[in-house]
C-alpha positions as CSV (number, residue, x, y, z in Angstrom):
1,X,-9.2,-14.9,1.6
2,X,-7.7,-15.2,-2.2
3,X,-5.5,-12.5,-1.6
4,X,-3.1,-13.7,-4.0
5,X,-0.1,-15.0,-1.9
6,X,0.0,-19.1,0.2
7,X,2.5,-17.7,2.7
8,X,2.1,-18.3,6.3
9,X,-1.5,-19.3,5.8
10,X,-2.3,-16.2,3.8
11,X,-0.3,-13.7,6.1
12,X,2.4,-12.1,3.8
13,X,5.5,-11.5,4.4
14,X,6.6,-8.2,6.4
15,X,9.1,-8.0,3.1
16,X,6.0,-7.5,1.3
17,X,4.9,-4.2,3.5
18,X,8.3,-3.0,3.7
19,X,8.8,-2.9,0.1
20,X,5.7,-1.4,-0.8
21,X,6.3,1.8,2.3
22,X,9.6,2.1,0.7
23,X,8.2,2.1,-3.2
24,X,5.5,4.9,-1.9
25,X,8.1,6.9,0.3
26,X,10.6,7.0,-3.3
27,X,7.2,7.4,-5.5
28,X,7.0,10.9,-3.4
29,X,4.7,11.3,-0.5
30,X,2.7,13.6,-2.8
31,X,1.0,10.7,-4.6
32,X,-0.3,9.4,-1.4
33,X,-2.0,12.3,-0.2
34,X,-2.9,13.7,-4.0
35,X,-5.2,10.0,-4.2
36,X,-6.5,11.0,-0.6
37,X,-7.0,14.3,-1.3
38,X,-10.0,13.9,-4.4
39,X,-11.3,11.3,-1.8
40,X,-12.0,14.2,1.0
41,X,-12.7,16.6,-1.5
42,X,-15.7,14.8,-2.6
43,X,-17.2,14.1,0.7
């Protein structure tokens, strides 16, 4: 384990998931597929 976070016995918080879907949904959607994007791209 050692991701980082003793909650639950290492099973974060749903606040944790919610927060970051709502940072990437105001960060633009774009970002998300731009970094998946290059990925495909260089298959």
């Amino acid at each position: 384990t050692g991701s980082g976070s003793s909650n639950a016995g290492g099973n974060p918080p749903p606040v944790t998931i919610h927060t970051w879907l709502e940072r990437v949904n105001k960060k633009k959607p774009n970002s998300f597929e731009k970094a998946t994007v290059p990925v495909e791209a260089e298959n």
